[in-house]
N, C-alpha and C positions, 0 to 999 in steps of 0.2 A: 504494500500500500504506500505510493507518494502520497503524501500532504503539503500544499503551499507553502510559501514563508512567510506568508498573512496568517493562515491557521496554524502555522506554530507559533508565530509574535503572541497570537490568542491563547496558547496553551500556557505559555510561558507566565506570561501576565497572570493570569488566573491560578498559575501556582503561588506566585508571589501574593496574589490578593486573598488566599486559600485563608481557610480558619486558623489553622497552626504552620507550624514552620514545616516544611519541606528539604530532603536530603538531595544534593546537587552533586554526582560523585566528578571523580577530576581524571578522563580518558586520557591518556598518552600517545595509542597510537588508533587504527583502525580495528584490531582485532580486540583491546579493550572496549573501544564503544562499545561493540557488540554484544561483549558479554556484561557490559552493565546495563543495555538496553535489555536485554535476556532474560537479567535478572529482576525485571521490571523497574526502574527506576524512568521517573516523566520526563527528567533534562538531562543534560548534560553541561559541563564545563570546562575548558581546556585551562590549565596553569602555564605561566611563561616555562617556570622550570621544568616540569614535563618536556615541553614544546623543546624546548633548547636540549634536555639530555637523549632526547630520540635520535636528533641529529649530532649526538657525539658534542654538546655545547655546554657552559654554563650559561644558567640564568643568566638575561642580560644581554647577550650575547646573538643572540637573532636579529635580523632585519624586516622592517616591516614585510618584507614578501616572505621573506621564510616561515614570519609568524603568521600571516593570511594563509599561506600554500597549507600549513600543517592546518591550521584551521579549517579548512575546504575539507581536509580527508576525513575530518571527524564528521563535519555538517553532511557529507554523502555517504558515510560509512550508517547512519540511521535515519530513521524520521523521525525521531526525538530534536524538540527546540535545541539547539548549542548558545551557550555561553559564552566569550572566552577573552582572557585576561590579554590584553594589549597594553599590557608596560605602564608608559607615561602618553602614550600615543604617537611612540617612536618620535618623536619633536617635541621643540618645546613653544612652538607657536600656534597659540592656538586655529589658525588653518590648519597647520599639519594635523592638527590631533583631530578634528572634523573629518579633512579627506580618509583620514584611516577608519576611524569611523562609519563613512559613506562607502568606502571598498570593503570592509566587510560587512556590511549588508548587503549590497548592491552587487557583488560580485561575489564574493564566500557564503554568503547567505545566513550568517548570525543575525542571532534575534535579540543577543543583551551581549553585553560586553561592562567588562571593568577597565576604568582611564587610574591609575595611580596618580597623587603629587609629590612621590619620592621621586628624587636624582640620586646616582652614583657618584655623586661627587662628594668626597669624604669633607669638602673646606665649606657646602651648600647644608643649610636646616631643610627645606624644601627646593621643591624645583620652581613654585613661585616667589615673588618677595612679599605677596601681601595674600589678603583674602580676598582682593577686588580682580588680581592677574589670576588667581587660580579660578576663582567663579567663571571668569571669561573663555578660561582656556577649555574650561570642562562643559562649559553650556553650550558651547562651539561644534559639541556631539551631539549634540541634542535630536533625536528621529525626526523631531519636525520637520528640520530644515534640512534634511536630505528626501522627504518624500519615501520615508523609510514605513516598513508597515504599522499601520497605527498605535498595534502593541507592543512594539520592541519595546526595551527599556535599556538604560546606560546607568550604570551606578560607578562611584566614583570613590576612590580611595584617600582615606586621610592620615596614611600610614606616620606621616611625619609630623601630626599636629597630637597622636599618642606615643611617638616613642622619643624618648631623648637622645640625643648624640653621646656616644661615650668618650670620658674623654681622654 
């Protein structure tokens, strides 16, 4: 059975909106999807670090197409909605983080995705300087403005505004 990517943005959502919390497991390659789809679970969600140790990488370490491309094999490997974690949005402008955004929906076919505000950079607290640059850069994904299907959703990461820098 195919299913659109409007009626999984619809399944996805309605997980999220569900009475209780829901389990989202974190596929690696194509033959994991399968057997967590198998196992019955509604969605799925790819992790960067997954993404990256498939291809022999660390975390971090993927390019926006290498993380769409592995992305693709998960979203074809079921008809379970896909999730999947896109970094900071490979840039730090918020265009770049929209167009990645817009390519995978529009091309890879996720229905949610996570935008982090951490940087790697050990001398940065965040990858923005305030909370006006990061709102910007993260609502810049927003499914509106790509004509994405009406239920996708984008949730966004505030990894740096709970963890401290050590020193």
């Amino acid at each position: 059975m195919s299913i659109t990517q409007t009626e999984k943005a619809a399944r996805f959502r309605a997980l999220h909106e569900g009475p209780g919390p829901f389990v989202i497991p974190n596929p690696w390659d194509v033959g994991s999807a399968r057997i967590l789809a198998g196992l019955g679970f509604q969605a799925l969600a790819t992790t960067s670090a997954a993404s990256a140790c498939v291809l022999g990488r660390r975390d971090g370490e993927l390019t926006r197409d290498e993380a769409l491309a592995h992305a693709r094999l998960i979203v074809n490997a079921t008809d379970l909605p896909v999730s999947a974690d896109l970094e900071k949005g490979f840039g730090d402008a918020p265009e770049v983080v929209a167009e990645t955004v817009r390519l995978a929906a529009e091309v890879v076919g996720l229905v949610g995705c996570t935008i982090e505000d951490a940087t790697r950079n050990a001398d940065a607290v965040s990858l923005y300087p305030d909370r006006t640059s990061a709102q910007s850069s993260l609502s810049a994904g927003e499914p509106r403005r790509h004509h994405l299907p009406p239920a996708s959703l984008r949730k966004s990461w505030c990894r740096c505004a709970l963890c401290s820098r050590s020193s």
